[in-house]
C-alpha positions as CSV (number, residue, x, y, z in Angstrom):
1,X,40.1,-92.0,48.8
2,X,38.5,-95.5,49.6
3,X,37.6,-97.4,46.7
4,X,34.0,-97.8,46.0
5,X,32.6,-101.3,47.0
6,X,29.7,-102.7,44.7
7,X,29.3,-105.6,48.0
8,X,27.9,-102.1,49.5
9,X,25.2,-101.5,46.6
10,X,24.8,-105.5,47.0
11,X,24.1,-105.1,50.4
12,X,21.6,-102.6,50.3
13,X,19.7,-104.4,47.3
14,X,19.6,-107.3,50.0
15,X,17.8,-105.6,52.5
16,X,15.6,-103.0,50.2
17,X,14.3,-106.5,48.4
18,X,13.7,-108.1,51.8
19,X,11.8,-104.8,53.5
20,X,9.8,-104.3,50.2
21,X,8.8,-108.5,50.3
22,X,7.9,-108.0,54.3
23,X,5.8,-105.2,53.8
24,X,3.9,-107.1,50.8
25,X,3.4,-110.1,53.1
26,X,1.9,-108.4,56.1
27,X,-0.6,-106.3,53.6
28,X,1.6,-102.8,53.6
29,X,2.1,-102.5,50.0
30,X,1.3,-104.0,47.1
31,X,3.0,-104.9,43.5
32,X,6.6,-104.6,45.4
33,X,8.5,-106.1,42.1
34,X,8.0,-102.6,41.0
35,X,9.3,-101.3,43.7
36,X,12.1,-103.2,43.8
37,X,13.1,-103.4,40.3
38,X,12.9,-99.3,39.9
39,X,15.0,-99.3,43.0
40,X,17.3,-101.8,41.7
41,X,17.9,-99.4,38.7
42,X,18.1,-96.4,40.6
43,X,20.5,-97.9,42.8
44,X,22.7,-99.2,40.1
45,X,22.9,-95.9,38.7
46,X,24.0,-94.4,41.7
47,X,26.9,-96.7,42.0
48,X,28.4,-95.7,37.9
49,X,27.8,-92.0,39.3
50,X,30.1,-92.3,42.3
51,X,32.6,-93.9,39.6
52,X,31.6,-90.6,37.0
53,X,32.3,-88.7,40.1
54,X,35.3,-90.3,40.9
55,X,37.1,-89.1,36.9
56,X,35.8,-92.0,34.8
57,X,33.1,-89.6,32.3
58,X,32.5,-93.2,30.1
59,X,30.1,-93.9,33.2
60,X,28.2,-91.1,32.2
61,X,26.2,-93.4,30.3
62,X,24.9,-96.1,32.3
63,X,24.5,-93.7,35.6
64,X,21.9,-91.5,33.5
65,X,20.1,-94.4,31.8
66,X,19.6,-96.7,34.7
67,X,18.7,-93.7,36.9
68,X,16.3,-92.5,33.9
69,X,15.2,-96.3,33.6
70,X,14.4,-96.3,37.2
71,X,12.4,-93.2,37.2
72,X,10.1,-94.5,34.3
73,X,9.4,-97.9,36.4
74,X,8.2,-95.8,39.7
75,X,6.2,-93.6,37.3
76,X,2.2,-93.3,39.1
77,X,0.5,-94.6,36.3
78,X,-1.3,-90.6,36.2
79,X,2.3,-90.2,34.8
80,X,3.4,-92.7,32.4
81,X,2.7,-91.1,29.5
82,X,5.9,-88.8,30.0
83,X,7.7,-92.5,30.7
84,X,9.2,-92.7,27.4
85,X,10.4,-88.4,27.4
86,X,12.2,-89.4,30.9
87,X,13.8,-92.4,29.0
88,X,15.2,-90.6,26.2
89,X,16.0,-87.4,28.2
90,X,17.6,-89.4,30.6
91,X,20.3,-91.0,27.8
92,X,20.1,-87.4,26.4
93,X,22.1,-85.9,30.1
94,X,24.4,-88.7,29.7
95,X,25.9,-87.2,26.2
96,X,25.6,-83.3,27.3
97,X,27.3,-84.2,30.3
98,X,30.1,-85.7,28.3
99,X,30.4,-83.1,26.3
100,X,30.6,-80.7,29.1
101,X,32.8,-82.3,30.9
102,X,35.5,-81.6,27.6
103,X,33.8,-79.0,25.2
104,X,36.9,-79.2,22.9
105,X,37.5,-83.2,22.5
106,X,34.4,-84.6,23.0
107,X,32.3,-82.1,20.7
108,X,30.8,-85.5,19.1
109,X,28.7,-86.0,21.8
110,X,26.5,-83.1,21.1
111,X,25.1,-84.7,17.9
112,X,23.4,-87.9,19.9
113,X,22.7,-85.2,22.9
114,X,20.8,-83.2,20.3
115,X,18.8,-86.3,18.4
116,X,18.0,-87.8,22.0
117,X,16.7,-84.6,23.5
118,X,14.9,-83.8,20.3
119,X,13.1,-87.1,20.4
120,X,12.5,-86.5,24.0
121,X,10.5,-83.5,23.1
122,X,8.6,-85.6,20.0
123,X,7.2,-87.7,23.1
124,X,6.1,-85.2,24.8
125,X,4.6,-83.1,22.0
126,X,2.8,-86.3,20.6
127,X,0.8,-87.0,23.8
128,X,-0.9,-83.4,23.5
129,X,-0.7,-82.4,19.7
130,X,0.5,-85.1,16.7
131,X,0.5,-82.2,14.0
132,X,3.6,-80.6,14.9
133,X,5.5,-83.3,15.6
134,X,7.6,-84.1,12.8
135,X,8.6,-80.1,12.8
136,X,9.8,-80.8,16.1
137,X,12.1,-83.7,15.9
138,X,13.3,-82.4,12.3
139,X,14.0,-79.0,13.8
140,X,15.4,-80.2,16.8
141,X,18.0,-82.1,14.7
142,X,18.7,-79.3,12.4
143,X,19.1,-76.6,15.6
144,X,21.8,-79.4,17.3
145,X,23.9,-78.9,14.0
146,X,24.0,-75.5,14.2
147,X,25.4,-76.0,18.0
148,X,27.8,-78.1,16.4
149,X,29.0,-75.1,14.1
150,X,28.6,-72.8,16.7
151,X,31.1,-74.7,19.0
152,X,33.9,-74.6,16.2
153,X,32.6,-71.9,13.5
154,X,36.2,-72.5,11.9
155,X,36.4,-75.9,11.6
156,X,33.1,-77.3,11.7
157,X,31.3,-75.1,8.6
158,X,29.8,-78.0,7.0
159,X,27.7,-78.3,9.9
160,X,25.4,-75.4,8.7
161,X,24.7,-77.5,5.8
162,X,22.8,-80.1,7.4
163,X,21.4,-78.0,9.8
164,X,19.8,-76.0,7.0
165,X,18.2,-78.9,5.1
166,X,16.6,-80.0,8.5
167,X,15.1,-77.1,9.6
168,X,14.0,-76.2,5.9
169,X,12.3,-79.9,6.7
170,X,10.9,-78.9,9.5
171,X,9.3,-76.4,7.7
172,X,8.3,-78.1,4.9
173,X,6.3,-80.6,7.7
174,X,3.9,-77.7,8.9
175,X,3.6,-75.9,5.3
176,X,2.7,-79.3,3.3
177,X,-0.7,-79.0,5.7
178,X,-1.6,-75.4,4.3
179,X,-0.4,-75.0,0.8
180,X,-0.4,-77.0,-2.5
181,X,2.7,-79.2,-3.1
182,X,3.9,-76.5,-5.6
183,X,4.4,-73.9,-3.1
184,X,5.6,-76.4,-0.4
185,X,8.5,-77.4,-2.5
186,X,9.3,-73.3,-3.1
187,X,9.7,-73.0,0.8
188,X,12.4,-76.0,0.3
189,X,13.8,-74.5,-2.5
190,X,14.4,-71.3,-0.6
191,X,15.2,-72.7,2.6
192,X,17.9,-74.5,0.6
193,X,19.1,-71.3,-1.0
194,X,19.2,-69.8,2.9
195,X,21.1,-72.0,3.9
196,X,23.7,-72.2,1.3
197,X,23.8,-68.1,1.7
198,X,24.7,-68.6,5.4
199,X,27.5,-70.9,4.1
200,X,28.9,-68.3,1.8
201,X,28.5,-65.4,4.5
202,X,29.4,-67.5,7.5
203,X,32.2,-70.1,6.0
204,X,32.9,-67.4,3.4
205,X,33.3,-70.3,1.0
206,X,32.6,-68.2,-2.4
207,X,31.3,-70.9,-4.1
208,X,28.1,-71.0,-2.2
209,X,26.4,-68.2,-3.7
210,X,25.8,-69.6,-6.8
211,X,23.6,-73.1,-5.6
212,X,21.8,-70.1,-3.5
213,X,21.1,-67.9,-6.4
214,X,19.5,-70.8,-7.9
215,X,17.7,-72.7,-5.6
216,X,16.6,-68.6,-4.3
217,X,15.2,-68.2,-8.0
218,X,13.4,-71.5,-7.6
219,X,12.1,-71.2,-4.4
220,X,10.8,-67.4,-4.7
221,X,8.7,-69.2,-7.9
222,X,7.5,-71.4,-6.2
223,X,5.9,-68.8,-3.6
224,X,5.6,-66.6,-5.6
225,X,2.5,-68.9,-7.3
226,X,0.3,-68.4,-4.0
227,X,0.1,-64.5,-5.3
228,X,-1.9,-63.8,-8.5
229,X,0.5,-62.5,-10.4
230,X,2.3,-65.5,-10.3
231,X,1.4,-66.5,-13.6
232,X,3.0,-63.0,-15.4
233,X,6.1,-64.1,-13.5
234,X,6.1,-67.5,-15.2
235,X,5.8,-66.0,-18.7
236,X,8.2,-63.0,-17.8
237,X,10.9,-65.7,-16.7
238,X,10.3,-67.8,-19.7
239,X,10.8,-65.0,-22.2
240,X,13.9,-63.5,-20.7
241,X,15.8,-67.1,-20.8
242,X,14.7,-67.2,-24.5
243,X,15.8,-64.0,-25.2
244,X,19.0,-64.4,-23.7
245,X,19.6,-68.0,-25.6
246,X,19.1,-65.9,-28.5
247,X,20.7,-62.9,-27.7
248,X,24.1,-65.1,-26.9
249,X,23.8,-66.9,-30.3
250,X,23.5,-64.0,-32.7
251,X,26.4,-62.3,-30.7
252,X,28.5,-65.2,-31.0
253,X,27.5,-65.3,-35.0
254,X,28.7,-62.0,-35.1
């Protein structure tokens, strides 16, 4: 196979510039340093995909982001509020294609693939709705961790971990707008003990029941205030770790 020439890509460049500056002269078209610049980009990109095409995946990342970069200069202005989602999207491909391309070796990649596409989606969201949109970049985080464990449930356990906290986070960002900061920090508290729980049943690392036991107890007091019998719970609680302080003492005594 020929190598790939970048005089080629130079060449056309040459003449798109010099059709895009004629047709601005004789009244065709106007602003054609748009034009030319988005097609510069696009152009560009098109030569690091025939090199990603050709085996080289590291070229992965400039073919999606000038191609992406491209796209947001030609936006219509009608569409330039999605300019920045293409953007990020756009750098997004570049890692899940790397990953794709070597599932096993290059499992890294999902972690920036995940971040970039949620960010994508926190564009997006923002332009229609603000108030959900720090559940869905938190989330969207938290769910690419759990990808990450899913790839390599073996090796990769830890994974769960932070991919608990985030999505408990997530959560956390939509409940803080309808409940007291009491019950808000229960729903952590139990999403904390969920997650260590899915350690302990998933990683089957025993030691993980006990911070869930906990932070379970904590968290179920902490909703457990938005019922009115919250406050019985409070009082039972208090007098059963008194009694068994006692209870442990005088048996010791004994």
């Amino acid at each position: 196979m020929k190598r790939f020439d970048p005089r080629i890509m130079l060449g056309l460049l040459l003449i798109m510039g010099g059709g895009l500056a004629l047709a601005q002269t004789m009244g065709f078209l106007e602003n054609a340093s748009k034009y030319f610049w988005g097609g510069a980009f696009l152009l560009a990109g098109m030569g690091f995909f025939v090199l990603l095409f050709g085996g080289h995946w590291w070229s992965s990342f400039p073919a999606f982001t000038l191609a992406a970069l491209g796209t947001l200069i030609l936006l219509p202005e009608s569409l330039e509020v999605f300019g920045g989602a293409i953007f990020l999207g756009g750098i997004a491909l570049s890692f899940w294609y790397v990953y794709a391309t070597d599932r096993r070796g290059r499992w890294w990649a999902i972690i920036p693939g995940g971040v970039l596409t949620a960010l994508s989606l926190l564009v997006l969201a923002s332009s229609y709705s603000e108030e959900y949109s720090g559940a869905i970049v938190l989330g969207g985080i938290g769910l690419t961790f759990f990808i990450v464990y899913v790839t390599n449930t073996a090796e990769r356990w830890w994974a769960i971990i932070p991919g608990g906290v985030l999505v408990t986070l997530a959560g956390m960002t939509v409940a803080a707008d309808r409940f007291g900061e009491f019950q808000t920090a229960g729903f952590f508290f139990f999403g904390l003990a969920i997650t260590f729980l899915l350690v302990a049943l998933l990683a089957r690392m025993s030691w993980a029941y006990w911070p869930a036991l906990v932070l379970g107890i904590m968290g179920f007091l902490g909703i457990a205030s938005l019922l009115d019998f919250a406050n019985y719970l409070w009082a039972g609680a208090l007098i059963l770790g008194g009694a068994f302080l006692l209870f442990r003492y005088f048996t010791r005594r004994a």
